[in-house]
TORPA-4810 file (N, C-alpha, C, O; in nm, 3 decimals):
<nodes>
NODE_1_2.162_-2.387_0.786_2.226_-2.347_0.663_2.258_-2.199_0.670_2.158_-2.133_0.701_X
NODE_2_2.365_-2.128_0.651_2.427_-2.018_0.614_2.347_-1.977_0.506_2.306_-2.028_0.401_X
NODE_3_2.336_-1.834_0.584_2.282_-1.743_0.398_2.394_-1.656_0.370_2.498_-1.632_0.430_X
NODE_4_2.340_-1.614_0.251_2.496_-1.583_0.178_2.468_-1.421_0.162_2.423_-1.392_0.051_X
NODE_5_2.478_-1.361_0.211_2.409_-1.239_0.172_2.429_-1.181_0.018_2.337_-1.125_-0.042_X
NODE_6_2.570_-1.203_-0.042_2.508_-1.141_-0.155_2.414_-1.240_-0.263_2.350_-1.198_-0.359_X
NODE_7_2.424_-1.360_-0.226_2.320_-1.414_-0.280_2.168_-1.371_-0.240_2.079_-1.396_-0.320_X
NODE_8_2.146_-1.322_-0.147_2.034_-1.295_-0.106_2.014_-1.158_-0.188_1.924_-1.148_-0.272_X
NODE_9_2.084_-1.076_-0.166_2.147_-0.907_-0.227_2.121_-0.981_-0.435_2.045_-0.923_-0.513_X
NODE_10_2.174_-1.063_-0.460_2.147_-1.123_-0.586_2.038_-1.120_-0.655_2.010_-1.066_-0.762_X
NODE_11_1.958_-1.206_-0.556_1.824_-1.288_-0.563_1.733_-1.163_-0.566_1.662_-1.146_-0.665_X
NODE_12_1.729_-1.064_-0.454_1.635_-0.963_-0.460_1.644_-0.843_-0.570_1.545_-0.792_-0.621_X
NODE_13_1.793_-0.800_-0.602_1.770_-0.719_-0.690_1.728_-0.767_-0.866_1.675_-0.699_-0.954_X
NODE_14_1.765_-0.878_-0.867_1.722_-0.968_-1.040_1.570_-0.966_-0.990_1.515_-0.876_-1.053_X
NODE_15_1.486_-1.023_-0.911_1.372_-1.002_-0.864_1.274_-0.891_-0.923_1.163_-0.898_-0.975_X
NODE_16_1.368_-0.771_-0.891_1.270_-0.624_-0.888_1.323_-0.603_-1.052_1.240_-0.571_-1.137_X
NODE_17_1.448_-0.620_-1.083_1.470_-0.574_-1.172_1.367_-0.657_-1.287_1.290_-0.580_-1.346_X
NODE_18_1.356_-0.800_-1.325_1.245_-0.851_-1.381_1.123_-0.808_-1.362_1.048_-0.819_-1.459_X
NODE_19_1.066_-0.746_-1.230_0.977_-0.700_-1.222_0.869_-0.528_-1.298_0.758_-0.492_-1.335_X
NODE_20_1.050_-0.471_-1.270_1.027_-0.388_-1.305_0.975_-0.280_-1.435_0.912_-0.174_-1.435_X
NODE_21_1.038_-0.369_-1.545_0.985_-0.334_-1.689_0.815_-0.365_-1.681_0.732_-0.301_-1.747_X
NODE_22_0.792_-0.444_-1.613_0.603_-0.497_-1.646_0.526_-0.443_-1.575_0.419_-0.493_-1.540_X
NODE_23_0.593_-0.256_-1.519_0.514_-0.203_-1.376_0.494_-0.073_-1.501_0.594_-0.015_-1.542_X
NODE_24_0.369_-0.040_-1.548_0.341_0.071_-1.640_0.288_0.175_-1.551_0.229_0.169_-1.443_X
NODE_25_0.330_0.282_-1.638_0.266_0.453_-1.583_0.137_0.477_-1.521_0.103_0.545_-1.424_X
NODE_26_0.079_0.406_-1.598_-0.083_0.368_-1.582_-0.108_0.296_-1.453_-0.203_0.331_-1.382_X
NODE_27_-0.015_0.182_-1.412_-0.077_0.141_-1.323_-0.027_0.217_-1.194_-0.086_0.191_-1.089_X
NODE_28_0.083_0.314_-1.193_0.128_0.357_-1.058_0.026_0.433_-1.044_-0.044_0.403_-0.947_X
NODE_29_-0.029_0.569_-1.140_-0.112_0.680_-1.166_-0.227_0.595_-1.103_-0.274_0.637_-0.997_X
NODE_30_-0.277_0.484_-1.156_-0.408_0.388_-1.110_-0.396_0.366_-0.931_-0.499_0.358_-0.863_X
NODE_31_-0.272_0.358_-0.877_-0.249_0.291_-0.740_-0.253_0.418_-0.674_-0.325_0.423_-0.575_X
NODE_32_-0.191_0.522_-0.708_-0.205_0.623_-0.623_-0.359_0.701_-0.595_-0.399_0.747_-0.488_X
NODE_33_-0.429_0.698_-0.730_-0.602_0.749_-0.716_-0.641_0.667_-0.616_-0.659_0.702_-0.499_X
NODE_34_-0.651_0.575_-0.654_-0.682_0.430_-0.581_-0.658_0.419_-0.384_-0.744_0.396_-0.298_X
NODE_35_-0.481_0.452_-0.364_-0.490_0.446_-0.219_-0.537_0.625_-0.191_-0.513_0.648_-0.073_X
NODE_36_-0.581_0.724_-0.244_-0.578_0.843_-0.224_-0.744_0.817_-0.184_-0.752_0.849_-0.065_X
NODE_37_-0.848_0.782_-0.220_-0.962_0.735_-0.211_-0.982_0.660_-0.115_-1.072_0.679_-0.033_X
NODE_38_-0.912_0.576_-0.113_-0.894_0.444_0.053_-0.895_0.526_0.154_-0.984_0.517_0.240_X
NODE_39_-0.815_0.602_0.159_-0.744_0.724_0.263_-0.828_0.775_0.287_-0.844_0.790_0.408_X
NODE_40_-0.942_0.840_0.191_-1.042_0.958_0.231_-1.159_0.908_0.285_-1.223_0.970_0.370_X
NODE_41_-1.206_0.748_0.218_-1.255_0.698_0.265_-1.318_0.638_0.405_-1.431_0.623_0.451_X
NODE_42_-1.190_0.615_0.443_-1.121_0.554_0.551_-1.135_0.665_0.666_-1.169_0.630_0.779_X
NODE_43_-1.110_0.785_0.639_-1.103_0.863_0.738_-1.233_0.913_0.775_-1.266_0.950_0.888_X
NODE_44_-1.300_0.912_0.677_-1.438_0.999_0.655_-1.513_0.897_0.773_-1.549_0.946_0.880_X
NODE_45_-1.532_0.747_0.741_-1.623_0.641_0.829_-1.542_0.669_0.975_-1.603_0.657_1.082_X
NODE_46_-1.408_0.706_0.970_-1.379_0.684_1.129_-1.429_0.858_1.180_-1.429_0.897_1.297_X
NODE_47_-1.457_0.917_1.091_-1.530_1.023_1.165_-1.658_1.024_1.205_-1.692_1.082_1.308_X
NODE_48_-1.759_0.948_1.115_-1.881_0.922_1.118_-1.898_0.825_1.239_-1.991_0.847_1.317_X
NODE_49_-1.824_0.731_1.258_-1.871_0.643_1.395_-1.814_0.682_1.487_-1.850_0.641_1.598_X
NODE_50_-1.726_0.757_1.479_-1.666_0.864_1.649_-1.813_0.934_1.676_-1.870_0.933_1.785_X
NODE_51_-1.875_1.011_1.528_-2.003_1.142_1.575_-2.115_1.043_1.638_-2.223_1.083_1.682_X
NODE_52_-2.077_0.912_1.635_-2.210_0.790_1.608_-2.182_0.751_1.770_-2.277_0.723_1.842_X
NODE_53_-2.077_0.752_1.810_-2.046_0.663_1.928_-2.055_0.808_2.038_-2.053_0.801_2.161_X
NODE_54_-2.062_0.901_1.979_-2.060_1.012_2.095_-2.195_1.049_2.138_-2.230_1.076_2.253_X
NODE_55_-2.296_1.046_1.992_-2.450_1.073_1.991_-2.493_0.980_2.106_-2.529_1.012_2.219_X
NODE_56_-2.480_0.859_2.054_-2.517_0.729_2.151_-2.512_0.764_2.299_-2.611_0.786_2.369_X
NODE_57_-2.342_0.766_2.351_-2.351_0.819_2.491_-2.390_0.892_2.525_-2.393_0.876_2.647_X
NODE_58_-2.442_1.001_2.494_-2.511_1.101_2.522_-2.668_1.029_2.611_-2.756_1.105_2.651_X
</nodes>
């Protein structure tokens, strides 16, 4: 079957656009604390088991 691109081009922008009114301030402000914490998180343990895996070989 043929795709139609602007049907596809259609389909995705009605998509976001429905989507978009039900995406509040609150929750972007919430997503960004949120992956900003993941991040620090994230980096902090891959420092701790690098200092962990170096002690070891030693």
């Amino acid at each position: 079957m043929e795709t139609n691109i602007s049907l596809r081009t259609g389909t995705v922008s009605g998509t976001f656009l429905s989507v978009l009114p039900n995406i509040l301030s609150e929750d972007i402000a919430k997503t960004i604390i949120l992956a900003v914490i993941g991040a620090t998180v994230s980096y902090m343990v891959s420092l701790l088991l690098k200092w962990l895996t170096k002690i070891k070989k030693k």
